[in-house]
N, C-alpha and C positions, 0 to 999 in steps of 0.2 A: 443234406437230408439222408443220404445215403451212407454217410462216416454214423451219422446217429443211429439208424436203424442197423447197423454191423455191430454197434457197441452193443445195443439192448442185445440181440442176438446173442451177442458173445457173451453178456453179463449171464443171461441164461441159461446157456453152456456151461460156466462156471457155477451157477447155483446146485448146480449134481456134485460137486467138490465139498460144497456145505451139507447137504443132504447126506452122504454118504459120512462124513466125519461125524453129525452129530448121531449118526444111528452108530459108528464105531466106539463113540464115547461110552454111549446108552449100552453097548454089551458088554463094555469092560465092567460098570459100576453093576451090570445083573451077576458077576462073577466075584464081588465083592463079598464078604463075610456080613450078614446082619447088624453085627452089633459096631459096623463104623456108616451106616446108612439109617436114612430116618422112615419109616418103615419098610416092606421087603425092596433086595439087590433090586430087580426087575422094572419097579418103578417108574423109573426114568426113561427108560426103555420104552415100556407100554406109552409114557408121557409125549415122546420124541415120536411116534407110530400116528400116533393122534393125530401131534400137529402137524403131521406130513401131510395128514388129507388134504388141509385148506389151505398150505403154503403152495401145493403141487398144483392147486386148482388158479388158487392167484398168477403163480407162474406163467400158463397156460394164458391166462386170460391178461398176461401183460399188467396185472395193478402192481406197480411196481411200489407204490406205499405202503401198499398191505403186504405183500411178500417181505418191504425192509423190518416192515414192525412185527412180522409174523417171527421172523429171522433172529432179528434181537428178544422177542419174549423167549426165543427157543433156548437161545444161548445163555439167557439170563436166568432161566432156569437151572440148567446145567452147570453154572455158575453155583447158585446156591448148594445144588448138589455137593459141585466141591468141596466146597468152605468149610460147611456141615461135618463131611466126611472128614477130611483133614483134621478138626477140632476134635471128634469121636477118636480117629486115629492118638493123636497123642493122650485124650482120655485112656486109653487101651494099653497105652505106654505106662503111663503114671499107676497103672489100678490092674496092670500083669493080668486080662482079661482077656487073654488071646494069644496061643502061642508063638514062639518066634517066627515059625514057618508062614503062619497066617498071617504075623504081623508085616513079616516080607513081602507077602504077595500083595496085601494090600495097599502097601506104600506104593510098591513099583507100578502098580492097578493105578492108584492117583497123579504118582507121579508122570506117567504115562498120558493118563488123561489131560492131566495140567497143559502136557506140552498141546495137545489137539485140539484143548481148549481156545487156548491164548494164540494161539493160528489162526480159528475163527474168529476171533475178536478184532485182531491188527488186518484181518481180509477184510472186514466189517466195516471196519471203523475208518480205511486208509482213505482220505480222498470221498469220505460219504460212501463209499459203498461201493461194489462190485460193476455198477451200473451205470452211476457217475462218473467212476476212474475210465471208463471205456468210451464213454457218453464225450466227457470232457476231460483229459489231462492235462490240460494247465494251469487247472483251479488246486491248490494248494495242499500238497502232500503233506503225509504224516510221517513217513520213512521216506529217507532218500535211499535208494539201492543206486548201486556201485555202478550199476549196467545204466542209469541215467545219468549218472556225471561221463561216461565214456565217450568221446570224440568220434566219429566216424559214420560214417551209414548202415554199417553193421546191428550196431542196437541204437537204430534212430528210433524205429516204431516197434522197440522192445516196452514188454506192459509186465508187470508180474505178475504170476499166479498163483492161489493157492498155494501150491508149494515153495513157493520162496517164503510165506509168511508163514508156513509150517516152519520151515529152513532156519526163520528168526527166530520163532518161538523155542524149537530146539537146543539154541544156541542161550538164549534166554534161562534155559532151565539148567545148563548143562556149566557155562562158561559165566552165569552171573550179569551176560552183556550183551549187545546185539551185534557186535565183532566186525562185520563189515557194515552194517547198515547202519545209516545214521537217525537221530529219532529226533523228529523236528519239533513236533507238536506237543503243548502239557498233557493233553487227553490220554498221547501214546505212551507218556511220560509215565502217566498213573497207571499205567495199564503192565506196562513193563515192571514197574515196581510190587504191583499185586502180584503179575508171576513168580518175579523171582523170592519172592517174600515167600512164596506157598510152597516152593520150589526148596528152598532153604528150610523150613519148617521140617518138612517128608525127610530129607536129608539128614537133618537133626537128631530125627527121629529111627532111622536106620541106624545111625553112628551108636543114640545113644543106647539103644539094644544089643548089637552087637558089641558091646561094651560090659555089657551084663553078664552075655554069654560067656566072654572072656574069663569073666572073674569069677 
């Protein structure tokens, strides 16, 4: 009873990890140009503000269902924001609507995003959820990290955080791959593959502007 009620605790603790990333993502896309967002940068911003009231509240009050579902509509949004933007972005490419300066900022703006995105996601989705992984760790991971195969009592009661799933996601966006961590699950499978797809796309699209400039 008491390993349990340390986990919620600590899952808790960790929920200001998500709060703060999605409000970081929310002001990179308010510094975005218009014409790669679906109406004004800010949007998502005011959207992520919103839903802090009642994710903070659930928090508080322990509804750990309503805080996972609050959590995932939040990201899921965010999400589409991407997509969105990305798509506008290469429109922008194709149809020279947007100087090279702007078109830089905004790629590095997504790309950016991308990575804090897909951080929350693999935080999210690793083991059920921030609450579960602390709740219960033996019920079936979605990453293995390096520091769980390690022998010793050093990292016997090592748990990841947040930032190690920042750490993949980075890696993810940068390297094509998850480099040390291993990816068990199809769910993480897909999820990995969305990044690095979106990740590749921004990439693409830097190359192929700077390309133009060239000539």
């Amino acid at each position: 009873m008491e390993e349990e009620l340390e986990g919620v605790i600590e899952g808790r603790i960790h929920r200001w990890s998500f709060l703060i990333a999605v409000l970081v993502i929310g002001g990179l896309f308010s510094i975005l140009s218009e014409n790669v967002t679906v109406g004004p940068s800010w949007i998502l911003l005011v959207i992520m503000l919103l839903l802090c009231v009642p994710l903070l509240l659930t928090i508080y009050l322990g509804q750990h269902v309503w805080t996972r579902i609050l959590s995932l509509t939040m990201t899921g949004v965010l999400t589409l924001g991407l997509l969105s933007s990305v798509i506008f972005l290469v429109y922008s490419l194709f149809h020279h609507s947007a100087s090279a300066l702007v078109l830089f900022r905004d790629a590095f703006v997504l790309w950016s995003s991308n990575v804090v995105l897909f951080g929350i996601w693999y935080w999210e989705v690793d083991q059920g959820g921030p609450i579960r992984r602390h709740v219960n760790p033996m019920q079936t991971t979605d990453f293995l990290f390096p520091q769980s195969t390690t022998q010793g009592d050093l990292w016997a009661t090592w748990k990841p955080s947040f930032i190690d799933y920042l750490f993949l996601a980075f890696n993810t966006s940068t390297a094509f791959s998850p480099t040390d961590t291993l990816v068990m699950s199809k769910r993480a499978k897909v999820l990995m593959i969305t990044q690095a797809s979106i990740s590749l796309v921004i990439v693409a699209v830097l190359a192929a502007r700077a390309i133009n400039i060239i000539n």
